[in-house]
SENU-524387 format. One record per residue (C-alpha): residue number from 1; residue in one letter; chain; z, y, x. Coordinates in nm, 3 decimals, always signed. Example, Ala and Ser with C-alpha at 12.3 -4.5 7.8 and 13.67 -1.06 7.14 Angstrom:
SENU-524387
<rec num="1" residuo="A" cadena="A" Z="+0.780" Y="-0.450" X="+1.230"/>
<rec num="2" residuo="S" cadena="A" Z="+0.714" Y="-0.106" X="+1.367"/>
//
This chain:
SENU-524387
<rec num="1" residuo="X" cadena="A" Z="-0.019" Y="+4.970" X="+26.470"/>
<rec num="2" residuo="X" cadena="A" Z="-0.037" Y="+4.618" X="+26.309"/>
<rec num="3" residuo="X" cadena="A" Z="+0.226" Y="+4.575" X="+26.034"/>
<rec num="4" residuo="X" cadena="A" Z="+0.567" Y="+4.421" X="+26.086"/>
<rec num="5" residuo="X" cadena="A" Z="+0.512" Y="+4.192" X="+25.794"/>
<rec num="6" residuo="X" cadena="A" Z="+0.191" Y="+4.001" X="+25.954"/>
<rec num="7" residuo="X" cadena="A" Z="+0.408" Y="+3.929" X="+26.219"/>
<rec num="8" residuo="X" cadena="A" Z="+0.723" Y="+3.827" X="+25.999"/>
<rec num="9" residuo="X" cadena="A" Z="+0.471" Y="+3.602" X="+25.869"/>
<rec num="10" residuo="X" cadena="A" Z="+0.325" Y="+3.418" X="+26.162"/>
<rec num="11" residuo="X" cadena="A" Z="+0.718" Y="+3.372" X="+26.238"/>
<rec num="12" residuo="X" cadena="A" Z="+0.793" Y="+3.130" X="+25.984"/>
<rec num="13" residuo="X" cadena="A" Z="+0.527" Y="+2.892" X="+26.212"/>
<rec num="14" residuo="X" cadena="A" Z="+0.613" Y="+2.994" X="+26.502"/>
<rec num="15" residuo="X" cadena="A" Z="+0.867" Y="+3.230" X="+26.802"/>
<rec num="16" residuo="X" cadena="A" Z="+0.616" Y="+3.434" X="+26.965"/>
<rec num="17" residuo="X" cadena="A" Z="+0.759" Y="+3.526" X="+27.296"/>
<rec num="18" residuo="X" cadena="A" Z="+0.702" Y="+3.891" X="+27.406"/>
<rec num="19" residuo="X" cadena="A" Z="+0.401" Y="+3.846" X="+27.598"/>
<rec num="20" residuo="X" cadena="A" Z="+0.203" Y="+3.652" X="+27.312"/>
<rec num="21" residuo="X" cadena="A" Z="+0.267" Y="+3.975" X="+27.069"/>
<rec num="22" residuo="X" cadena="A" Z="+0.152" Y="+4.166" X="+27.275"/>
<rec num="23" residuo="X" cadena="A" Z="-0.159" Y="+3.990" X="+27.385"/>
<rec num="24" residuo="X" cadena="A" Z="-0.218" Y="+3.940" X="+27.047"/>
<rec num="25" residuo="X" cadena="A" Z="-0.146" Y="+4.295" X="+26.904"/>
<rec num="26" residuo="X" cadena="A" Z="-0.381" Y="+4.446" X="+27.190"/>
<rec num="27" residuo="X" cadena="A" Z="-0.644" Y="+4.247" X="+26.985"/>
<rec num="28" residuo="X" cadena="A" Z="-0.624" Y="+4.310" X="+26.617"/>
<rec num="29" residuo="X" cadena="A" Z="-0.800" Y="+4.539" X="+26.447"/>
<rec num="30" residuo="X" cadena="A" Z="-0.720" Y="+4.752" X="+26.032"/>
<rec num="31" residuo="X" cadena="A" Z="-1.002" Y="+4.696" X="+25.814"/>
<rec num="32" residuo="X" cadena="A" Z="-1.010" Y="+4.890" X="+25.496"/>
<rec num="33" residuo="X" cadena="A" Z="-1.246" Y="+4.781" X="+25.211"/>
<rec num="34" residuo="X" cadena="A" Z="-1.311" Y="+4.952" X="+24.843"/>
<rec num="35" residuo="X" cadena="A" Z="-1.297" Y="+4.740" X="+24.571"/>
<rec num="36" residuo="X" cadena="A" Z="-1.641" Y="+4.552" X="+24.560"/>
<rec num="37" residuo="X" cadena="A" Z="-1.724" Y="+4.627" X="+24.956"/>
<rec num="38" residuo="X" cadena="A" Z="-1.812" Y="+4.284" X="+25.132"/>
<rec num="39" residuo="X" cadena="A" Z="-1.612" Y="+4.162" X="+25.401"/>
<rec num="40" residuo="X" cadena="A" Z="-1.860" Y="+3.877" X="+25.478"/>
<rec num="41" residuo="X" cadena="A" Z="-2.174" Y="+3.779" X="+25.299"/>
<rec num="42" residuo="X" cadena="A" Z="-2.392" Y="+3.421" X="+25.277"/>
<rec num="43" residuo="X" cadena="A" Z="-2.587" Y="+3.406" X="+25.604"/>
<rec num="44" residuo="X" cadena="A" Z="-2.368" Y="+3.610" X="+25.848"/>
<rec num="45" residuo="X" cadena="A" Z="-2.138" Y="+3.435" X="+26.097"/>
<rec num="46" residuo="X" cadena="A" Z="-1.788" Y="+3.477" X="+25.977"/>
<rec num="47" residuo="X" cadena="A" Z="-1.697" Y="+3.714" X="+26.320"/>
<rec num="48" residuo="X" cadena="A" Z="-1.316" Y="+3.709" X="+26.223"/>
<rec num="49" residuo="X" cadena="A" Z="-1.010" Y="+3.588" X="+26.078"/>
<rec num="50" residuo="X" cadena="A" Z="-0.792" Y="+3.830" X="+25.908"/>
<rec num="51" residuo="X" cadena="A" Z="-0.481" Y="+3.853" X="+25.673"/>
<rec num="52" residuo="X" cadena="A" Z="-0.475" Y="+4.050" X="+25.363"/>
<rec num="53" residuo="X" cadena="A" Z="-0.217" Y="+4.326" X="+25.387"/>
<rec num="54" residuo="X" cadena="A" Z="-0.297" Y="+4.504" X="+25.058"/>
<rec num="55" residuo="X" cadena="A" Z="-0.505" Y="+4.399" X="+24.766"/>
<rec num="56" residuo="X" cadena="A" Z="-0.764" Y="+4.078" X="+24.688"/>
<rec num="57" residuo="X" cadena="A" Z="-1.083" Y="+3.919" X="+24.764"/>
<rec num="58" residuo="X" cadena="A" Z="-1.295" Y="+3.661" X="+24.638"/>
<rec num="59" residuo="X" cadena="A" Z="-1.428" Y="+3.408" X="+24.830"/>
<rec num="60" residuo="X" cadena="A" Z="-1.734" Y="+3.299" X="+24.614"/>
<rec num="61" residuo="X" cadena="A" Z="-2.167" Y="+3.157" X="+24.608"/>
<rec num="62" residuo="X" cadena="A" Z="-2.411" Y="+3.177" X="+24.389"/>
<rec num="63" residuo="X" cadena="A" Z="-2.561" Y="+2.873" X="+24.175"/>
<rec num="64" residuo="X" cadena="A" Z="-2.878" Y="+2.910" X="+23.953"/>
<rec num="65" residuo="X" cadena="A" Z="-2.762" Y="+3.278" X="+23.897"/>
<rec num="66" residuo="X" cadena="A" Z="-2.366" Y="+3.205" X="+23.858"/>
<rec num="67" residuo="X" cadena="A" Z="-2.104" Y="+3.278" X="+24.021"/>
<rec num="68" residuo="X" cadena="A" Z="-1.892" Y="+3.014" X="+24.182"/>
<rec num="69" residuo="X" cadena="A" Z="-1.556" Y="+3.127" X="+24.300"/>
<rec num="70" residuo="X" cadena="A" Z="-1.402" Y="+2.926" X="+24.518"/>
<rec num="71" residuo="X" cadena="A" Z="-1.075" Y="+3.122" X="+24.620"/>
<rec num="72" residuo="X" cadena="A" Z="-0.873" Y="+3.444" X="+24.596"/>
<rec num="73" residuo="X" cadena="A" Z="-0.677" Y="+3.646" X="+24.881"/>
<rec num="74" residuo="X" cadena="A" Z="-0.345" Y="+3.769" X="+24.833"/>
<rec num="75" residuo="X" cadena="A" Z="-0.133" Y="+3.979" X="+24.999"/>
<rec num="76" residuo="X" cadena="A" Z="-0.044" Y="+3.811" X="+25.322"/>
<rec num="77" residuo="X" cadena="A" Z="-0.302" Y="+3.552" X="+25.263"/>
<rec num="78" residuo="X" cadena="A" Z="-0.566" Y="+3.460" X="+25.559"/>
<rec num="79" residuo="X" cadena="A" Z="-0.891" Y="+3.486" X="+25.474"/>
<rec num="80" residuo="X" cadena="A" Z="-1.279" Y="+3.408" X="+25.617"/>
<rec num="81" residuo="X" cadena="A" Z="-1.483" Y="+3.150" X="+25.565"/>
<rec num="82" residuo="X" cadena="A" Z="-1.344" Y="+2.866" X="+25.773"/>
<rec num="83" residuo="X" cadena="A" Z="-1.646" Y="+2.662" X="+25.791"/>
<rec num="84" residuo="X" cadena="A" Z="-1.899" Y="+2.958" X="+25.974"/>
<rec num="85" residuo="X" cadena="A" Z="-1.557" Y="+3.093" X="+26.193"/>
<rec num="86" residuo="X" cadena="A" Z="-1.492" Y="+2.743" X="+26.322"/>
<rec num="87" residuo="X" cadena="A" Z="-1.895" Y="+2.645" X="+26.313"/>
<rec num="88" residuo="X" cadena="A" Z="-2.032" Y="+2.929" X="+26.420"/>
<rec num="89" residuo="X" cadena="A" Z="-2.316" Y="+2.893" X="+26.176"/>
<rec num="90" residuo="X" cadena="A" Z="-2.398" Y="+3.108" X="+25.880"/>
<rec num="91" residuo="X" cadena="A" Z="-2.179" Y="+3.088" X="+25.591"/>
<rec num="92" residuo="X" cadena="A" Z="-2.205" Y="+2.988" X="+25.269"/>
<rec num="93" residuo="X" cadena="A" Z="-1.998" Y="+3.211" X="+25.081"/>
<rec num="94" residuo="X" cadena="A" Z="-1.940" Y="+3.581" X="+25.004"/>
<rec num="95" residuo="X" cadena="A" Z="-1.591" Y="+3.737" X="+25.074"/>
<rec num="96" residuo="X" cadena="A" Z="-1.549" Y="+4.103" X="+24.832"/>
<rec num="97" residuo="X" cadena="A" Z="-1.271" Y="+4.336" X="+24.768"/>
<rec num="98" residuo="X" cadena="A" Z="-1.166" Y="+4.310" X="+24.383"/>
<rec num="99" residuo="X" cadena="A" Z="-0.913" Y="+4.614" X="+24.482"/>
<rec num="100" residuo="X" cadena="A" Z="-0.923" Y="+4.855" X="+24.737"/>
<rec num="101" residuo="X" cadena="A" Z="-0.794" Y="+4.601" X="+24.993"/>
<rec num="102" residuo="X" cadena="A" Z="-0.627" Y="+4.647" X="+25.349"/>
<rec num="103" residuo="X" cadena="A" Z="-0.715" Y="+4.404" X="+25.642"/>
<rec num="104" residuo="X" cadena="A" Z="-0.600" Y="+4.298" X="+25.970"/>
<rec num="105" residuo="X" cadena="A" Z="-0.873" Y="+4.116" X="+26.151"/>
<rec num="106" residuo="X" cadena="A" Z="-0.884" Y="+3.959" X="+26.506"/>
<rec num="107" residuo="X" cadena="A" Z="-1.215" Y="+3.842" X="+26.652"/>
<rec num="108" residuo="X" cadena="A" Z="-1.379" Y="+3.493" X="+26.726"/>
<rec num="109" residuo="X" cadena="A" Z="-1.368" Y="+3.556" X="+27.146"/>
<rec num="110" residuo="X" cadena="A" Z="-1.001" Y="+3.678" X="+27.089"/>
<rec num="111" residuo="X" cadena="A" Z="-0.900" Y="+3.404" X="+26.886"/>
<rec num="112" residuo="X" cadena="A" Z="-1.065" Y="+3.164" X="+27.170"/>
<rec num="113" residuo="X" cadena="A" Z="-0.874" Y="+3.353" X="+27.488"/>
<rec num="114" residuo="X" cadena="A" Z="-0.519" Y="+3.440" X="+27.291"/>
<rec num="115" residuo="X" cadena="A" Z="-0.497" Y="+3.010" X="+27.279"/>
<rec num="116" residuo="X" cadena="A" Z="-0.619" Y="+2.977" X="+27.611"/>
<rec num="117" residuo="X" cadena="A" Z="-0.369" Y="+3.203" X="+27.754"/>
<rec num="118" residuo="X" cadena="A" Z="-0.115" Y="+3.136" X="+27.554"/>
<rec num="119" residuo="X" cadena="A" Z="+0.067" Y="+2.755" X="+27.362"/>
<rec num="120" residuo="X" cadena="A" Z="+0.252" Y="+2.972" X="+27.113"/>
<rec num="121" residuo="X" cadena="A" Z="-0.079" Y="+3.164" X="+26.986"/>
<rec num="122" residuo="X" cadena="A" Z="-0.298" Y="+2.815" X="+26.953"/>
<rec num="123" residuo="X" cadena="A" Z="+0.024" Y="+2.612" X="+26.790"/>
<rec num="124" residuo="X" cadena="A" Z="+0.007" Y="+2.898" X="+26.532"/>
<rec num="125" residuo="X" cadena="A" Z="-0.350" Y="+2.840" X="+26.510"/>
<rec num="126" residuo="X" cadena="A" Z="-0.326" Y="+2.494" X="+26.443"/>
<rec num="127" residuo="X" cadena="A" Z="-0.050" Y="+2.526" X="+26.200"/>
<rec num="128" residuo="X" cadena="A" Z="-0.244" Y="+2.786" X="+26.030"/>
<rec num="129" residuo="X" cadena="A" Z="-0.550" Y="+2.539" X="+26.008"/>
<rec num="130" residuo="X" cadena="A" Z="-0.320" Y="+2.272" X="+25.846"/>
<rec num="131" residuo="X" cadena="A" Z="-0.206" Y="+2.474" X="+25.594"/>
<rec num="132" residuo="X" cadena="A" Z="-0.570" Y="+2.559" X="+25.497"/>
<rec num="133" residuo="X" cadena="A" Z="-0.676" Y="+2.215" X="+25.533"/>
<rec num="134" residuo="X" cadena="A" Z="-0.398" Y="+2.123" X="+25.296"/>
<rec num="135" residuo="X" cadena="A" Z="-0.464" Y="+2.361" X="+25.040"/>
<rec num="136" residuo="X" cadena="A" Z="-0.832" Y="+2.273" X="+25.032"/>
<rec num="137" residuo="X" cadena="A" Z="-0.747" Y="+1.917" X="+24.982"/>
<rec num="138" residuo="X" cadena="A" Z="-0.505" Y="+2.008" X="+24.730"/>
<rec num="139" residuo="X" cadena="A" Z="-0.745" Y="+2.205" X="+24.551"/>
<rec num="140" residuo="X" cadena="A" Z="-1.002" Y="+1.935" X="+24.543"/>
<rec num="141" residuo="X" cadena="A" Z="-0.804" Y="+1.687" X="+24.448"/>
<rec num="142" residuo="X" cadena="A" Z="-0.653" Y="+1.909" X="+24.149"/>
<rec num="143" residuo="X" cadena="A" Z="-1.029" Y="+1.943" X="+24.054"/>
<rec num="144" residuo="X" cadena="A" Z="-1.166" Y="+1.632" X="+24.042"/>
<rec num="145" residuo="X" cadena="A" Z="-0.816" Y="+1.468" X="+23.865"/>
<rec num="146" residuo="X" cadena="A" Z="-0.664" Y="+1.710" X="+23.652"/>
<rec num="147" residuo="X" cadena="A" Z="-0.673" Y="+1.803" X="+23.283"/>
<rec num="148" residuo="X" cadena="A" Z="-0.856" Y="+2.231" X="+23.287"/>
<rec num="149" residuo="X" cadena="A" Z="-0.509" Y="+2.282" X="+23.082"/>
<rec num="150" residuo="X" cadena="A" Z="-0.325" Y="+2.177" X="+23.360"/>
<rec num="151" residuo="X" cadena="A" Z="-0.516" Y="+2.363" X="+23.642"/>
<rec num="152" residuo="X" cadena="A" Z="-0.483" Y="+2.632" X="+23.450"/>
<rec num="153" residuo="X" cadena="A" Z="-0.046" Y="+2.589" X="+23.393"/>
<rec num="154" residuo="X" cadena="A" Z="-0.064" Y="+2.515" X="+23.772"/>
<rec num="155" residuo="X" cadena="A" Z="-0.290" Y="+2.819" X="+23.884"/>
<rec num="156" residuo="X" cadena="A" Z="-0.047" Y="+3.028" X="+23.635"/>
<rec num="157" residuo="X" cadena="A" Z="+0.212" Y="+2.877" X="+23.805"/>
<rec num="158" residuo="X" cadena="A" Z="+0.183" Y="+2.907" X="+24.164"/>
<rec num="159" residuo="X" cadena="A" Z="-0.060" Y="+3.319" X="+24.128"/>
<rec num="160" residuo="X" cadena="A" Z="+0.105" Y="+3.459" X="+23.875"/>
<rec num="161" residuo="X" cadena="A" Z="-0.039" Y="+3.764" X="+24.004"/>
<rec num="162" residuo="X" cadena="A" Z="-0.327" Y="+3.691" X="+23.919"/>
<rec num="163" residuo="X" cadena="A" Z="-0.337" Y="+3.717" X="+23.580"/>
<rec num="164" residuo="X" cadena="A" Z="-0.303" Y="+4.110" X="+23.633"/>
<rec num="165" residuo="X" cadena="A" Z="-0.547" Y="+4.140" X="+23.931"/>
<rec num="166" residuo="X" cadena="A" Z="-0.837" Y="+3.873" X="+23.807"/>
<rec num="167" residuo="X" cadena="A" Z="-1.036" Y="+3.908" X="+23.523"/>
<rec num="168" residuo="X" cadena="A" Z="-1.025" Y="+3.563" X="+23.303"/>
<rec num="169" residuo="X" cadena="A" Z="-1.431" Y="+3.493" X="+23.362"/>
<rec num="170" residuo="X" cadena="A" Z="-1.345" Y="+3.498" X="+23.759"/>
<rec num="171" residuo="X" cadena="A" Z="-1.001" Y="+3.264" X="+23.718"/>
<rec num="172" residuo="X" cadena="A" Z="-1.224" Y="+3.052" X="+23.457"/>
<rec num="173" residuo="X" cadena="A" Z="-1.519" Y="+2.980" X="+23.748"/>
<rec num="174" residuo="X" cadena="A" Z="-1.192" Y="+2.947" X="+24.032"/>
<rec num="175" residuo="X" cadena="A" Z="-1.086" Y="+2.630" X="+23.768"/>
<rec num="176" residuo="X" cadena="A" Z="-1.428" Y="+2.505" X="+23.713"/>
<rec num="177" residuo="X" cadena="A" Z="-1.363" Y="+2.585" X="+23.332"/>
<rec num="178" residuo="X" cadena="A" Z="-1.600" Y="+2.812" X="+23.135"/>
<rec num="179" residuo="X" cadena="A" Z="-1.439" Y="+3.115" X="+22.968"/>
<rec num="180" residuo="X" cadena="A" Z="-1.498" Y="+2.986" X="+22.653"/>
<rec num="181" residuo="X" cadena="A" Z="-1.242" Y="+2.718" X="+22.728"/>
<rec num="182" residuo="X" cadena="A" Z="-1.006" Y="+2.915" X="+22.927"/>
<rec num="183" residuo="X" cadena="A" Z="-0.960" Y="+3.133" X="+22.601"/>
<rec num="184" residuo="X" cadena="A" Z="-0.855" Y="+2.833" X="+22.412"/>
<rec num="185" residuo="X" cadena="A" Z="-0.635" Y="+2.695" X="+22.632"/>
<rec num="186" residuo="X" cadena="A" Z="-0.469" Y="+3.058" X="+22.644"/>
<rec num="187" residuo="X" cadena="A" Z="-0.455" Y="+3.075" X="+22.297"/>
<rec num="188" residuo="X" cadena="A" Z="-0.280" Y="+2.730" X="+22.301"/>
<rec num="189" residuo="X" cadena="A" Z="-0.026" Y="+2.863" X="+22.541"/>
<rec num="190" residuo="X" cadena="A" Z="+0.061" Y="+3.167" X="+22.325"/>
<rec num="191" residuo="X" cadena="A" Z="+0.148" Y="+2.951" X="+22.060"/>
<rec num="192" residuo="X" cadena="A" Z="+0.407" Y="+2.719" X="+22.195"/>
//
């Protein structure tokens, strides 16, 4: 059975009436992924949207043989690649366990019925894609105008848990740093 905390958490965007849980729990699915399994790899159709329950991922690509991370999944995150889920195209971007990592997916088709059938199910869909949209434009933003010292004090900041999960090569590719310079800024920390 789905856990009580997914649904907790699509309350704070929405009151699912009776009938909408239960359309909707009919649907999802538990995933359960070893640390370094792939949820998704580059050229498969992301088939499915699903919130973290236990553990992380990395959402990441390659570029001339590095590793470009472009997000971590929490517990109660949502995860998939947004642009191949919404496309329907391939994707561009690897999602991996970095722990042993529980899932609770729900499929493209099912996505596509729950909002025809029902208003509550495709407002929390759209409020869900706002948030991601927001954080995306937050993150690009914090890229391309802040200081790597003050990515890092924000990342720090607002994934604390991170710092125990991550190693500092993967957070130092998440804030477009290199290690090198993550170290140093670290270093700078410790000493004020």
């Amino acid at each position: 059975m789905i856990e009580s905390n997914i649904l907790d958490f699509f309350a704070k965007y929405v009151t699912l009436d009776a009938e909408s849980i239960s359309s909707f729990l009919a649907v999802f699915h538990k995933i359960n992924l070893e640390k370094n399994d792939y949820l998704l790899t580059e050229g498969q159709v992301a088939e499915g949207i699903y919130m973290i329950t236990k553990g992380c991922t990395k959402g990441f690509y390659e570029k001339d043989g590095k590793e470009i991370i472009v997000g971590f999944g929490f517990e109660n995150d949502i995860i998939t690649s947004y642009y191949s889920f919404i496309s329907r195209k391939p994707s561009f971007e690897n999602i991996q366990a970095l722990e042993d990592t529980e899932l609770w997916g729900i499929k493209y088709e099912d996505v596509q019925i729950l909002y025809e059938k029902h208003h509550h199910i495709s407002e929390l869909g759209r409020k869900l894609a706002e948030k991601y949209y927001l954080e995306m434009a937050e993150r690009s933003i914090i890229l391309q105008n802040w200081t790597a010292k003050e990515r890092y004090n924000y990342f720090f900041k607002t994934k604390p848990q991170a710092l125990q999960r991550i190693s500092l090569k993967q957070i130092a590719s998440y804030l477009a740093i290199t290690p090198e310079h993550l170290s140093r800024i670290r270093a700078e920390k410790d000493i004020s």
